[in-house]
N, C-alpha and C positions, 0 to 999 in steps of 0.2 A: 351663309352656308350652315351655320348650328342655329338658328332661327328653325330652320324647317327637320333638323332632327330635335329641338327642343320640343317642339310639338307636339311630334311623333311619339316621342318616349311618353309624355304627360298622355297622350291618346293611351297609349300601350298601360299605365300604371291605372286609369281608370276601368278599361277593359280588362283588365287581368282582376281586380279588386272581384267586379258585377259579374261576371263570367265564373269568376271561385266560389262565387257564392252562389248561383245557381245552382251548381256543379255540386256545392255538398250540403247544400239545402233545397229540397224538391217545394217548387212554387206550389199551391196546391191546387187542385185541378177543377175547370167548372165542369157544373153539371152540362150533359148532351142532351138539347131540347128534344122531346118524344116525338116522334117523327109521326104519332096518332093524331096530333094537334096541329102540324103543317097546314095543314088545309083546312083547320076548322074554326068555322068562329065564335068565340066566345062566348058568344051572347047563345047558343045554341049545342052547346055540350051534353051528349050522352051523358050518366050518371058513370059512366066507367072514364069517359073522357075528362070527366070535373075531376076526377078519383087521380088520373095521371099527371090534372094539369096542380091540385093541390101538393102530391109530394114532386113535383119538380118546382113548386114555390119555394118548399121549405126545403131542400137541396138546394137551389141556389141562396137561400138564404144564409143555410149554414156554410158556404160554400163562401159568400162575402164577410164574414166574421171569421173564416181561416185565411180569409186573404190580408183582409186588417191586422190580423197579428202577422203574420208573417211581413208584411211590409213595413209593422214596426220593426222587427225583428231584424231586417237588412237593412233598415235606415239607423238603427242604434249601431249593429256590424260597422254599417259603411260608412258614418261620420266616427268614429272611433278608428279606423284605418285612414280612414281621410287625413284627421287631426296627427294622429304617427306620421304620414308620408309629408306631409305640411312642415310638422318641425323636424321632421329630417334635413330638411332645405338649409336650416341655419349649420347645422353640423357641418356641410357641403361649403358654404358659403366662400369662401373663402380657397378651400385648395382643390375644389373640383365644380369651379360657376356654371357649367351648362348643365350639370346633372343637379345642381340646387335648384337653378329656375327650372327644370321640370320637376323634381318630386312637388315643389310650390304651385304649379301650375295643375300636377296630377294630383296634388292633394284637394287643393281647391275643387278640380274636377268630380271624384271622388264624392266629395264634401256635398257639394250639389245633388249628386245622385243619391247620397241619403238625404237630404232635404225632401227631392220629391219622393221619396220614397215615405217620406214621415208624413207628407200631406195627405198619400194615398192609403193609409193605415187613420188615414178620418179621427186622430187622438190627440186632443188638442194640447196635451203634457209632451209628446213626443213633437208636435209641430214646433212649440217653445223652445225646447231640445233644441233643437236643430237650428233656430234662430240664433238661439244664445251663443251654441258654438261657432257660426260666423261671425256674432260680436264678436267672440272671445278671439278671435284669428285676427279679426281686423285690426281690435283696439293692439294686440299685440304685436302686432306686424309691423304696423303703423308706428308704434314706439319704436321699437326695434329701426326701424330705416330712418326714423326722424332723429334719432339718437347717433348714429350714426352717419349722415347729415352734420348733427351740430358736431360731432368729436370733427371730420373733418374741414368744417369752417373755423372750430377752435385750433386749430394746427394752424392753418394760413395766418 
């Protein structure tokens, strides 16, 4: 029975994260290809055709260089909320378990969607970013439960 609202809640903390942050940061917009160049081929461009099809190159160019920062910019956001919602889990652990293993599992989640969000901002310091802080979750997670583990084998 709490298996499938653990889920739910962890669904709900990932969408709430990507959803706020659309919400009060506007993705930036692509350019709308010229509807003079629909039908026409390339290799045979009017001089006013070449004229529309060159500043819709450089719109969308500048158009993938606001999209790269911005995707750094949600993937930094959202593995920094991630990493919060993650160790909130341990705070929980103990006098409220089903809501630990979802902020763990929402964080993880979270965590992920800036991951890709760092690969799609094509910036190989924000990719490492983002690696490192799943090291950095695992190796301590990992302790934390292995530690925990051994205190209750040293008990028996």
């Amino acid at each position: 029975m709490t298996k499938p609202f653990i889920f739910a809640l962890s669904a709900v903390f990932v969408l709430f994260v990507a959803l706020g942050i659309a919400a009060f940061y506007q993705e930036p917009k692509s350019p709308e290809y010229p509807t003079e160049l629909s039908y026409a081929d390339s290799a045979s461009y009017t001089p006013a055709q070449k004229a529309i099809s060159d500043k819709y190159d450089a719109d969308q160019k500048t158009f993938q260089q606001k999209d790269q920062i911005y995707s750094r910019n949600v993937s930094i956001v959202s593995l920094a909320i991630g990493l919060v919602i993650f160790m909130l889990c341990f705070v929980f652990v103990q006098s409220i378990p089903f809501l630990s293993a979802s902020l763990q599992i929402g964080g993880l989640g979270t965590i992920l969607y800036g991951v890709i969000r760092g690969f799609m901002s094509e910036n190989a310091k924000v990719e490492f970013g983002s690696i490192a802080v799943i090291l950095v979750i695992f190796l301590f997670s990992g302790i934390y439960k292995f530690n925990k583990l051994a205190l209750k084998e040293a008990k028996k």
